[in-house]
TITOR-417548 format. One record per residue (C-alpha): x, y, z; residue number from 0; residue in three letters. Coordinates in pm, 1 decimal, m for minus. Layout:
N
> X:Y:Z:NUM:ALA .
...
***
This chain:
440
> 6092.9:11099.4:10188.8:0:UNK .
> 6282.5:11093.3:9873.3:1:UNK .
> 6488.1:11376.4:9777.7:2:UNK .
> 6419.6:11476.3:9368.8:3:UNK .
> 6637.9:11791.5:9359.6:4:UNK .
> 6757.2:11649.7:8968.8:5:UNK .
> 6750.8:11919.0:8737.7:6:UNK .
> 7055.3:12049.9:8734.0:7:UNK .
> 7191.7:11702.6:8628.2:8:UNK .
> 6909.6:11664.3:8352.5:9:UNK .
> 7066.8:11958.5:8226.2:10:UNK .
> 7403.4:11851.8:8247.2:11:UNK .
> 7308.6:11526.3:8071.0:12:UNK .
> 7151.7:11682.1:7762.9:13:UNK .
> 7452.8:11819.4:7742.5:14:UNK .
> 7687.9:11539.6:7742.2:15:UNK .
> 7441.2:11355.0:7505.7:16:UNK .
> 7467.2:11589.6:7228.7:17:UNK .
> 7860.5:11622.1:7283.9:18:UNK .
> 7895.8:11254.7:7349.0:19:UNK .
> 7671.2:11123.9:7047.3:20:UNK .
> 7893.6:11181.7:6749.1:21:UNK .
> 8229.9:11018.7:6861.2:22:UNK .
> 8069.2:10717.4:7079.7:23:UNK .
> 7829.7:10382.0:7003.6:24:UNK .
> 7488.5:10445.1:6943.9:25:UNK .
> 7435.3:10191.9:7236.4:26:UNK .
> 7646.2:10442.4:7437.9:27:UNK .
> 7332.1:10674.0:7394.0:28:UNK .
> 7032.8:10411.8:7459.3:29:UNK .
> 7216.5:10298.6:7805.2:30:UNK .
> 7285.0:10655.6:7919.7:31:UNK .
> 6921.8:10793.1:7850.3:32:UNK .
> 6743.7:10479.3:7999.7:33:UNK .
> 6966.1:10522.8:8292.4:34:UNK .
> 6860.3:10915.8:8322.0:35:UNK .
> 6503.9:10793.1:8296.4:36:UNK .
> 6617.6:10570.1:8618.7:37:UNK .
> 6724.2:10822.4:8836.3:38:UNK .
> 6488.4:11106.7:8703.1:39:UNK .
> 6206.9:10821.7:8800.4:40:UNK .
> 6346.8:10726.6:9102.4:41:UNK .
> 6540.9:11044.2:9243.6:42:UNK .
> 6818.9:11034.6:9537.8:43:UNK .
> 6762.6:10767.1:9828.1:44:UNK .
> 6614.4:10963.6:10137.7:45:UNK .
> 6580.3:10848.2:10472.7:46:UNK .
> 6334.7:10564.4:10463.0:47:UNK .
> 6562.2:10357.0:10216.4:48:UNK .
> 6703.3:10116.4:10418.4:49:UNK .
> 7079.3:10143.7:10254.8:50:UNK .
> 7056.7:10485.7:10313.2:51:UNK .
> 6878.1:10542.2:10652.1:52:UNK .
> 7201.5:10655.5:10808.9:53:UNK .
> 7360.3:10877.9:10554.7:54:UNK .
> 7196.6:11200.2:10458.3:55:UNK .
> 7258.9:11298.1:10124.7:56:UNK .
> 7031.0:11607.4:10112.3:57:UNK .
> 7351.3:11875.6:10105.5:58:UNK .
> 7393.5:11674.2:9748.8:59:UNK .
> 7142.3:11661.8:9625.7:60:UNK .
> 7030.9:12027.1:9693.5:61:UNK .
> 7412.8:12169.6:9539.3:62:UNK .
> 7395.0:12272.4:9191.4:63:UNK .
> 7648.0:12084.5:9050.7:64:UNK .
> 7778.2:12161.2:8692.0:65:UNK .
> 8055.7:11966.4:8446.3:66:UNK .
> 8393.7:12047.7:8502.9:67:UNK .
> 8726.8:12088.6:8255.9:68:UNK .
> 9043.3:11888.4:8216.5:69:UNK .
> 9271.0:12148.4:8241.2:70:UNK .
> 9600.9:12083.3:8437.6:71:UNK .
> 9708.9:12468.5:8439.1:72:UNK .
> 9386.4:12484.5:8715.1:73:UNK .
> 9486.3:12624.5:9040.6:74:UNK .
> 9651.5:12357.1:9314.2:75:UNK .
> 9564.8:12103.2:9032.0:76:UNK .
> 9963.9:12017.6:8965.0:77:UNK .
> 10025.0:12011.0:9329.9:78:UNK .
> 9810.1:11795.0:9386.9:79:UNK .
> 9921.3:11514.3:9101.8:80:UNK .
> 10282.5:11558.6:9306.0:81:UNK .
> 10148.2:11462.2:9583.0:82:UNK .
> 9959.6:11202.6:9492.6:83:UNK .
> 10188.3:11018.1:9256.7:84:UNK .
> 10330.9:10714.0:9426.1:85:UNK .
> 10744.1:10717.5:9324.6:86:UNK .
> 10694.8:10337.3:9219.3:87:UNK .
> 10427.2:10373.8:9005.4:88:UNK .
> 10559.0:10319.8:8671.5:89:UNK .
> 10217.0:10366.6:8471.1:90:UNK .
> 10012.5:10603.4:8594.4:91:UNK .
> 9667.2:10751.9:8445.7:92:UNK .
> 9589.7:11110.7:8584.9:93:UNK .
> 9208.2:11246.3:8533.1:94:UNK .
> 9108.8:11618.0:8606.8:95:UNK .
> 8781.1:11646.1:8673.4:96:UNK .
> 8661.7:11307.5:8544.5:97:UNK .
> 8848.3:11358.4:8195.4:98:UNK .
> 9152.9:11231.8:8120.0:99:UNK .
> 9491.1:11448.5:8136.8:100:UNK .
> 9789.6:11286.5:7906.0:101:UNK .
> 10029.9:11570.7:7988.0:102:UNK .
> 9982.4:11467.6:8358.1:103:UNK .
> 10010.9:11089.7:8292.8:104:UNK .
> 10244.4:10803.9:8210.4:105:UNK .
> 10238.7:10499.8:8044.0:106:UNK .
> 10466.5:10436.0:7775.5:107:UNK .
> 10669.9:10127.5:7742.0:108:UNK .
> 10405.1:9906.6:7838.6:109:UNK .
> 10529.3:9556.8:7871.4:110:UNK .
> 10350.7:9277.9:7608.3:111:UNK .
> 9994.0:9175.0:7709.0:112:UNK .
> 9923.3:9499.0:7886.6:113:UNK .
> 9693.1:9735.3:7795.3:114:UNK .
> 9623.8:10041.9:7903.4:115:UNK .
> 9335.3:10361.4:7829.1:116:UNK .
> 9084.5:10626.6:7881.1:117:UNK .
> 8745.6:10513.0:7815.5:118:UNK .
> 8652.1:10842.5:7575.7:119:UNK .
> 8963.2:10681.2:7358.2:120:UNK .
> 8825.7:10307.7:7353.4:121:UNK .
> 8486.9:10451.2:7316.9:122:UNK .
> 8584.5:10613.0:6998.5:123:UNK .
> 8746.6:10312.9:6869.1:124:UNK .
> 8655.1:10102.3:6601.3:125:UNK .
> 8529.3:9782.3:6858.4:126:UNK .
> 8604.5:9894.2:7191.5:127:UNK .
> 8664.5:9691.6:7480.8:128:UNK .
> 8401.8:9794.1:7701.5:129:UNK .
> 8107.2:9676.9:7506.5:130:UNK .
> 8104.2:9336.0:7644.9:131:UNK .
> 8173.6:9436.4:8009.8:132:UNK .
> 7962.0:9825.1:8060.2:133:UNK .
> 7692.8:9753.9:8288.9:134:UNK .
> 7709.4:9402.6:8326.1:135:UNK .
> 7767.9:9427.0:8693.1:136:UNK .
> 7709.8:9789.2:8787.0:137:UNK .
> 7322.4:9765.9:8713.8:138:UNK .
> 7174.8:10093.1:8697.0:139:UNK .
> 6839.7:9943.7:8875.8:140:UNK .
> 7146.0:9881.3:9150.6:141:UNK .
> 7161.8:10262.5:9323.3:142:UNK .
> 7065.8:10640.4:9181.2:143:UNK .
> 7423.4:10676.2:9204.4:144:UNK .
> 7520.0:10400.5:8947.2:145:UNK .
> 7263.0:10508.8:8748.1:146:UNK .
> 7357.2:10908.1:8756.0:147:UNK .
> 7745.4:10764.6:8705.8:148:UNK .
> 7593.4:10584.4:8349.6:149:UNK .
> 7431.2:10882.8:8252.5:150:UNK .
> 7658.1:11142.2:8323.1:151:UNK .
> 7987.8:10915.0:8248.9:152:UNK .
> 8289.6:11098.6:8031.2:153:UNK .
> 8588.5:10936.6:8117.2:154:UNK .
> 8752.1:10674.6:8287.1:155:UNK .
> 9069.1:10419.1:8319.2:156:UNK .
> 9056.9:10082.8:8068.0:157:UNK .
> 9285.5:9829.7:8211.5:158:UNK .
> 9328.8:9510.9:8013.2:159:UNK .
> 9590.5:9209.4:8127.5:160:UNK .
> 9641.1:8892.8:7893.5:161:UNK .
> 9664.8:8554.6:7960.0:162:UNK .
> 9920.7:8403.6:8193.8:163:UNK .
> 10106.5:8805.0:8235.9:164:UNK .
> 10221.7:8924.4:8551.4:165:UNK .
> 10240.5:9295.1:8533.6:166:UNK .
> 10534.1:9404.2:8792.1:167:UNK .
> 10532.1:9761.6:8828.5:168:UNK .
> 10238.2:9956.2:9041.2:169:UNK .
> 9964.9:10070.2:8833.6:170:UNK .
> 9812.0:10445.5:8988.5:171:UNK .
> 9513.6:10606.1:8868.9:172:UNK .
> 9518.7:10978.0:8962.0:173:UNK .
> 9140.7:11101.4:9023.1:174:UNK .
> 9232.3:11535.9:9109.9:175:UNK .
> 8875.4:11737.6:9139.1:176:UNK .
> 8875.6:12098.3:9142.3:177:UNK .
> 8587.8:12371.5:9128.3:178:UNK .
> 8590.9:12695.9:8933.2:179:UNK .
> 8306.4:12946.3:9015.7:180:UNK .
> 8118.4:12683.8:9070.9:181:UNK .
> 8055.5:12347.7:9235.6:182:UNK .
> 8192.0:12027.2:8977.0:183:UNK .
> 8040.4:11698.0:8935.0:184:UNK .
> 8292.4:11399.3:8816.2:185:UNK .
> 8182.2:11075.4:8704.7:186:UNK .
> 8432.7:10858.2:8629.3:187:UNK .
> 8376.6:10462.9:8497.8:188:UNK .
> 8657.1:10234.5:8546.2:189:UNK .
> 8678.7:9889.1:8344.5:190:UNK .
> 8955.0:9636.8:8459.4:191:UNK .
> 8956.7:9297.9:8338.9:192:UNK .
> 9240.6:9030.8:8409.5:193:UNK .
> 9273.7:8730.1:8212.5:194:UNK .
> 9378.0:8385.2:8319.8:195:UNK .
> 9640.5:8299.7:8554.6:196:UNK .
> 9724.6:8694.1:8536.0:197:UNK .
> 9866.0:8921.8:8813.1:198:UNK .
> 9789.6:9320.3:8888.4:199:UNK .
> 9872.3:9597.8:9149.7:200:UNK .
> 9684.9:9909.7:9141.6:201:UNK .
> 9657.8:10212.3:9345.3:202:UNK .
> 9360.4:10399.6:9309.8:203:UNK .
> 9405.9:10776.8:9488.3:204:UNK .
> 9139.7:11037.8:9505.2:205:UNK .
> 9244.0:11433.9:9593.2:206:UNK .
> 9131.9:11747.8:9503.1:207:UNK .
> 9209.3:12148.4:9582.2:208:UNK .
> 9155.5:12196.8:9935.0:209:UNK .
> 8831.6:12407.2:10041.6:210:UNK .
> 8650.4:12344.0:9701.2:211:UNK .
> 8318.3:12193.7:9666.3:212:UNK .
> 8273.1:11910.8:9421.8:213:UNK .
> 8126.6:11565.7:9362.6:214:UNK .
> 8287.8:11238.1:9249.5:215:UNK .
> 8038.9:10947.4:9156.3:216:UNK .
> 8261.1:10668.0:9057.8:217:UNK .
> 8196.8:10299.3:8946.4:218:UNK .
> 8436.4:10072.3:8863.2:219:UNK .
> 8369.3:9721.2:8723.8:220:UNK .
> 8606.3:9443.2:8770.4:221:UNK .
> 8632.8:9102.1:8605.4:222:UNK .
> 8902.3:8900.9:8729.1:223:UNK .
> 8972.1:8519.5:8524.0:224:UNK .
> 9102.9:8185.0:8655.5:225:UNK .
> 9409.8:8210.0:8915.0:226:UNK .
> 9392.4:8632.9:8825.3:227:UNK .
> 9545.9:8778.6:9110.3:228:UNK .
> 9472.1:9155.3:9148.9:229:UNK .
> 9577.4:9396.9:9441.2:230:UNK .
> 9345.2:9762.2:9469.9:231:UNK .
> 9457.2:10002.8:9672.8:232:UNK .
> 9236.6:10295.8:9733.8:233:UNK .
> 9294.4:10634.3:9880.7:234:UNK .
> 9035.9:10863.3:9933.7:235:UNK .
> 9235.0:11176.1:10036.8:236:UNK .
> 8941.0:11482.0:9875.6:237:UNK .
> 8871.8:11786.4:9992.7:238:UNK .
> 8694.5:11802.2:10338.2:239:UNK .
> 8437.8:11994.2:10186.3:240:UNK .
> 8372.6:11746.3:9906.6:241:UNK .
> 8106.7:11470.7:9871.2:242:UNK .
> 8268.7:11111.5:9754.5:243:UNK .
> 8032.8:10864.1:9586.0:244:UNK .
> 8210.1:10496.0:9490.7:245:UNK .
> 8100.5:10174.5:9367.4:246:UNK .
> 8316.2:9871.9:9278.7:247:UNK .
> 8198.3:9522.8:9138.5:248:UNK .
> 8442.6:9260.4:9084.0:249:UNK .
> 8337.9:8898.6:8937.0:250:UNK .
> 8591.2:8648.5:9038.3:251:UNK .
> 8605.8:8327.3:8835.1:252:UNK .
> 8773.4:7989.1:8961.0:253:UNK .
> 9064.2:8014.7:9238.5:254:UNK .
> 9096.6:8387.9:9159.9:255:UNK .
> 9215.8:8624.1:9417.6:256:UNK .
> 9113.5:9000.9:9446.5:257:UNK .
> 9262.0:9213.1:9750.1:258:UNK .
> 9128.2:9541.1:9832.0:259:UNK .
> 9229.6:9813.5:10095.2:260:UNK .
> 9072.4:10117.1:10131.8:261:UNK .
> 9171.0:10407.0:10309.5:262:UNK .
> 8969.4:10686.4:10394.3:263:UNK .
> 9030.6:11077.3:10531.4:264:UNK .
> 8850.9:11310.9:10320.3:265:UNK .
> 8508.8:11413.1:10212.2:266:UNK .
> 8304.1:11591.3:10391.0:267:UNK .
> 8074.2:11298.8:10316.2:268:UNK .
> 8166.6:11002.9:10203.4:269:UNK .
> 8039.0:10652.4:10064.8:270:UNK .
> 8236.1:10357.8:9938.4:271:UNK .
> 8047.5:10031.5:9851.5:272:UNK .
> 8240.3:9697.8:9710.8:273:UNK .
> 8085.8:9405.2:9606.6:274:UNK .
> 8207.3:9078.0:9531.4:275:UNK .
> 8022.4:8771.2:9348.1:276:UNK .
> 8180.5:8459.1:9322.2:277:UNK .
> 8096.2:8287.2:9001.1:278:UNK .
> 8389.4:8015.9:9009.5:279:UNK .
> 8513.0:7771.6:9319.4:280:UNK .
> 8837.1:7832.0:9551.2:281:UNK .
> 8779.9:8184.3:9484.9:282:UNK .
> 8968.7:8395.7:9755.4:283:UNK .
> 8832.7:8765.3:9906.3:284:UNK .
> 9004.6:9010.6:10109.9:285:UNK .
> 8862.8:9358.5:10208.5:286:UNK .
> 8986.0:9567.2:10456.5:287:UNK .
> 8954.2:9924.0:10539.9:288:UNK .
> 9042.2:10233.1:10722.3:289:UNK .
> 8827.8:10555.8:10800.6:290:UNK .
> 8989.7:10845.0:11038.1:291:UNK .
> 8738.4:11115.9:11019.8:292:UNK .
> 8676.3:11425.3:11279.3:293:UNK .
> 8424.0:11747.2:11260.6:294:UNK .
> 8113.9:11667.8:11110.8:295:UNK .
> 8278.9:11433.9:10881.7:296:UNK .
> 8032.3:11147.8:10720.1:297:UNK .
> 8220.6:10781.8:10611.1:298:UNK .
> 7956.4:10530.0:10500.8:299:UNK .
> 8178.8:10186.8:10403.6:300:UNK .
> 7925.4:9877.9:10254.2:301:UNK .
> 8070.4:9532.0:10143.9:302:UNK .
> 7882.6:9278.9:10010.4:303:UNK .
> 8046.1:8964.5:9923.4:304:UNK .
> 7810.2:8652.8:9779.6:305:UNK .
> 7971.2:8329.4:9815.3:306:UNK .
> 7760.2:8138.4:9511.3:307:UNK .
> 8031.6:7870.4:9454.2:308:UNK .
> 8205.5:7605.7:9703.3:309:UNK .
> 8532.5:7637.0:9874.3:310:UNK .
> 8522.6:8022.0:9860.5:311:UNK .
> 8694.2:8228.1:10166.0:312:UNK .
> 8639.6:8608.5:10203.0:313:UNK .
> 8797.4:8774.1:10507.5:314:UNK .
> 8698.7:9121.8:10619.0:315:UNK .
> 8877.8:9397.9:10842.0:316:UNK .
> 8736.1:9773.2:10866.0:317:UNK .
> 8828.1:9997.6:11117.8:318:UNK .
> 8779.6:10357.1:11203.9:319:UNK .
> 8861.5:10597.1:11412.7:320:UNK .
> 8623.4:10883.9:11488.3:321:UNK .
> 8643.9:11226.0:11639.3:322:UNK .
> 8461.0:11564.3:11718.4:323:UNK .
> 8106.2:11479.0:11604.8:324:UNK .
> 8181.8:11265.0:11335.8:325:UNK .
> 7965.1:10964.8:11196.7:326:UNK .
> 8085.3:10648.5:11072.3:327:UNK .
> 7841.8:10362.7:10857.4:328:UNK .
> 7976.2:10006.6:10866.6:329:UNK .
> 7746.0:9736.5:10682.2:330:UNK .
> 7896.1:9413.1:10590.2:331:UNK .
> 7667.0:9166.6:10419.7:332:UNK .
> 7786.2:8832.3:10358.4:333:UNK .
> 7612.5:8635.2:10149.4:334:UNK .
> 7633.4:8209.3:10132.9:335:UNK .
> 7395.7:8098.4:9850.8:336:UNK .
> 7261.7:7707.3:9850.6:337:UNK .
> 7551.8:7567.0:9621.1:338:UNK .
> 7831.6:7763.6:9821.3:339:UNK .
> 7951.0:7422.0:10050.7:340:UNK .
> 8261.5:7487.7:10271.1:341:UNK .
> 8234.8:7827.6:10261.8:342:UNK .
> 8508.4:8048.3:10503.6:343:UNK .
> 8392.8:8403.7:10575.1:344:UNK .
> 8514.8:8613.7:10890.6:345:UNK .
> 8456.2:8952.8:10897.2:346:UNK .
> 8540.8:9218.8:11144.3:347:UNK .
> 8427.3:9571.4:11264.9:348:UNK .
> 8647.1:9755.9:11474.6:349:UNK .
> 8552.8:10141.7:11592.9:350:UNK .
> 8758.1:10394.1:11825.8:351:UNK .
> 8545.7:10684.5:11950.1:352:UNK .
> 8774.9:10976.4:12054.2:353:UNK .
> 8472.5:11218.8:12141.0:354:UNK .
> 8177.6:11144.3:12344.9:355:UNK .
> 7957.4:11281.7:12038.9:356:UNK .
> 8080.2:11054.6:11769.4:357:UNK .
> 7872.0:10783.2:11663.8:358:UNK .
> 7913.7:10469.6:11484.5:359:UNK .
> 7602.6:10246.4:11315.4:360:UNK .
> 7758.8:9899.7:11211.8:361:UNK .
> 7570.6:9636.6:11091.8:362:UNK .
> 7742.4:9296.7:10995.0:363:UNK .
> 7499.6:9071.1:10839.1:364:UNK .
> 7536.2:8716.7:10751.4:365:UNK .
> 7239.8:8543.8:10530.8:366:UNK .
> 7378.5:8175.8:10492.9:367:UNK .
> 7145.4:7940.9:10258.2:368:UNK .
> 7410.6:7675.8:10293.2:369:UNK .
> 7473.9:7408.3:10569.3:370:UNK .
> 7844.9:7310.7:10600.8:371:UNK .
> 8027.5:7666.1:10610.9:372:UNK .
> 8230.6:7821.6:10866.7:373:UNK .
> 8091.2:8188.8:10910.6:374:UNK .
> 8213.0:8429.4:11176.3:375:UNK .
> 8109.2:8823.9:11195.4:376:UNK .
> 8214.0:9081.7:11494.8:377:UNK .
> 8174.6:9435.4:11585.0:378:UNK .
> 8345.9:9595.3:11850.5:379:UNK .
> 8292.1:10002.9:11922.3:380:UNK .
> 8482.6:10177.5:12207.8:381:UNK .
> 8762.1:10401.9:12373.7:382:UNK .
> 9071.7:10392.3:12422.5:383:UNK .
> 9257.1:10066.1:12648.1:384:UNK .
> 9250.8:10209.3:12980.9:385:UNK .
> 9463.3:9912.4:13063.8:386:UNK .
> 9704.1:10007.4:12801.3:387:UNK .
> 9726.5:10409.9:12870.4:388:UNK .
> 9791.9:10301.6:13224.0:389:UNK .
> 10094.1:10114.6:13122.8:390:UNK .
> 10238.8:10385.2:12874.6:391:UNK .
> 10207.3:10637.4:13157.3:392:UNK .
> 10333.5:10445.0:13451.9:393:UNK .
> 10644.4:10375.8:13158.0:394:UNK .
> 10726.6:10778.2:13228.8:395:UNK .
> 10482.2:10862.6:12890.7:396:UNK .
> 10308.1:11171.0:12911.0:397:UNK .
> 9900.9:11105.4:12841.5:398:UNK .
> 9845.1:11288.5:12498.5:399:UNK .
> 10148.7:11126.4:12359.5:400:UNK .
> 10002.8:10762.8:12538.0:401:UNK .
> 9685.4:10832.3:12385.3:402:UNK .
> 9851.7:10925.8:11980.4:403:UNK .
> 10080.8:10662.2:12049.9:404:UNK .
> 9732.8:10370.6:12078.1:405:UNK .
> 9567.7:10570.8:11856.8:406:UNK .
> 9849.4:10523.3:11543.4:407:UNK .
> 9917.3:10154.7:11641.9:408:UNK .
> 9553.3:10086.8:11614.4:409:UNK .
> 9509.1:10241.9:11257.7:410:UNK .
> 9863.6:10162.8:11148.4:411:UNK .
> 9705.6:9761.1:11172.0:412:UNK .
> 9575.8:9791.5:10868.9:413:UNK .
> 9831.5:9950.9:10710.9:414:UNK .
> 10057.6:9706.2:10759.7:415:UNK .
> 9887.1:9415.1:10526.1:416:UNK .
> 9994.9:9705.3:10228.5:417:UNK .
> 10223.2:9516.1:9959.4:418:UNK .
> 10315.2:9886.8:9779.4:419:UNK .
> 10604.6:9979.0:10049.8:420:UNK .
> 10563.7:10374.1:9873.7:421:UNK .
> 10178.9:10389.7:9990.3:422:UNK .
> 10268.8:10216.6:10305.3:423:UNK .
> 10544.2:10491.2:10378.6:424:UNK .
> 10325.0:10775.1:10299.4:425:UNK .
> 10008.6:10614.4:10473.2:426:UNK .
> 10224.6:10584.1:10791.1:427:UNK .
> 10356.6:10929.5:10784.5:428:UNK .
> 9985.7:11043.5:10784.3:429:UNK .
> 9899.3:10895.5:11065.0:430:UNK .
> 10211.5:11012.0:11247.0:431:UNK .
> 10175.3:11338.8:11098.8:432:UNK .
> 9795.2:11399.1:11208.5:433:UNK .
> 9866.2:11325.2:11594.3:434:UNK .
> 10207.3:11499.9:11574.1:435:UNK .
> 10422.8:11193.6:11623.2:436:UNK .
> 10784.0:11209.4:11453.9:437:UNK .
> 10819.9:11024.6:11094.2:438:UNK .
> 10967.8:10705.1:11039.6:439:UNK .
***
């Protein structure tokens, strides 16, 4: 049955519409109102959609949520920006709420060929950026999500990288949520576009007040040239009583590269979807992942990577660890259309279960159209290495520490592959700090 709980977001929309309509495109307008007609026509995904079958989202769709304010004087809302700000990152873009904070952010002295915004700034511009890129990927018929995210939109990061430049500092984008009296709805829309032979690192990190209740629906679109290089980091580090929606498209044009971690701990309920569509050949894909969730924590992680050119590779590593009676979605679809010859996918599922009542629903898919490719897809779901606790132990190790000692070297795998040695640092002393192992 399909969940229609949508008026309090028709009401937040008429509201942005009328606030919205005087300082942005009149185009702005037509896409946001067709895409409210979308999700008022369709409502949320319930339990017989097939993308959604194992991830309830009735506790959002039943919260009143309302629009927040960018106001960095909040409570916890400063501590949280210190925390989350990487010591490398030389440009950084800070939003409260979904709107963007410029006494919280940094980028001055922006080297030559690139360009950095909020989206409310371009918007207002003369002949913003955007135009040519909103919604050419991130398809409101796509998901109720994408289409609540284009209705609802106020703010976001612009990212822009010339020809042939190599940006060499980290790049962070600072999402911090916070509620008032009550519950807050954020819907921020990322555009990052990389032209030829170009080069980008960017950490994306998501935190908010601890013990509020609020929403973030974000969709980023990505369009990545010839030989572009980018590197996205993400951190989803919210509130454990907060509800994370994400969506990320990235086009990748001839021998193009785009790397993306993600790294999961907060949310009461989480989602995270990438998708990749190669439109040039020798294009290169690399996703990997982390969730470490406990309670009655929800992480739902969906790739989808369609290999539509010839000598493409994608490779694919998730893990997650799971506790208490936590529930962890894994579905991986690869995709190898007709034309995509000497394709190289591998992907990978990997899931530690710490409690008898977690559970874990992976599903890798291949759907290969194509007759000379080299495709491989694995999941693997179980405990901890008897074998290996065995061998700690009889090494004069006590058991708990054996056990947080597998349980670290397991999740610190993926950390490893990191190329930002700050995030790395702080992403190892979480998981040393959360089973009460000594810092490096």
């Amino acid at each position: 049955m399909t969940v229609t709980e949508t008026t309090a977001f028709s009401e937040q929309f008429d509201r942005i519409l009328l606030s919205t309509a005087d300082r942005f495109p009149d185009w702005v307008s037509e896409l946001r109102q067709a895409a409210m007609q979308r999700f008022d026509r369709v409502g949320f995904p319930g339990s017989k959609w097939e993308d959604w079958r194992f991830t309830n989202i009735s506790a959002i769709a039943k919260t009143s949520f309302s629009l927040g304010d960018c106001n960095a004087s909040l409570p916890g809302v400063a501590e949280s920006v210190d925390q989350a700000v990487l010591p490398d990152a030389a440009c950084r873009l800070v939003f409260v709420n979904g709107l963007f904070a410029a006494e919280l952010s940094r980028f001055d002295d922006l080297q030559s060929g690139f360009a950095v915004e909020n989206l409310a700034a371009d918007l207002a511009g003369p002949q913003p950026f955007v135009a040519g890129m909103f919604g050419r990927q991130a398809n409101v018929e796509h998901s109720p999500f994408t289409a609540l995210n284009t209705a609802l939109f106020r703010d976001g990061a612009v990212i822009r990288v010339a020809e042939g430049v190599h940006v060499e500092p980290t790049i962070q984008l600072v999402f911090v949520s916070t509620a008032g009296s009550d519950p807050i709805a954020a819907a921020p829309r990322n555009f990052i576009q990389l032209g030829r032979e170009s080069r980008l690192r960017l950490v994306e990190t998501h935190v908010g007040v601890s013990g509020e209740v609020y929403l973030t629906n974000s969709v980023t679109e990505i369009e990545l040239g010839e030989y572009a290089r980018l590197e996205h980091h993400k951190l989803q580090s919210d509130s454990i009583t907060a509800f994370h929606i994400a969506s990320t498209f990235v086009s990748q044009a001839d021998s193009s590269r785009y790397h993306n971690d993600y790294f999961a701990f907060g949310s009461a309920l989480s989602r995270n979807e990438v998708q990749c569509y190669h439109v040039g050949e020798r294009v290169e894909t690399v996703l990997n992942g982390l969730y470490m969730i406990s309670g009655n924590q929800l992480a739902d992680c969906r790739t989808r990577i369609d290999h539509a050119m010839p000598n493409c590779t994608s490779h694919e590593m998730y893990k997650g660890v799971l506790d208490g009676h936590a529930r962890g979605v894994f579905n991986g679809k690869i995709h190898v259309h007709p034309d995509a010859q000497k394709t190289d996918a591998k992907q990978s599922n990997q899931a530690l279960l710490l409690s008898d009542d977690a559970v874990i629903d992976t599903k890798p898919e291949l759907e290969i159209y194509a007759d000379d490719v080299r495709c491989t897809h694995g999941a693997t779901v179980g405990e901890l290495d008897t074998q290996a606790l065995f061998y700690l132990r009889s090494r004069g190790i006590p058991d708990p520490l054996a056990r947080k000692i597998l349980i670290f070297a397991f999740a610190n795998d993926v950390v490893q592959g990191l190329s930002v040695d700050s995030l790395k640092h702080h992403l190892e002393s979480v998981l040393l700090a959360d089973h009460g192992l000594p810092s490096v």
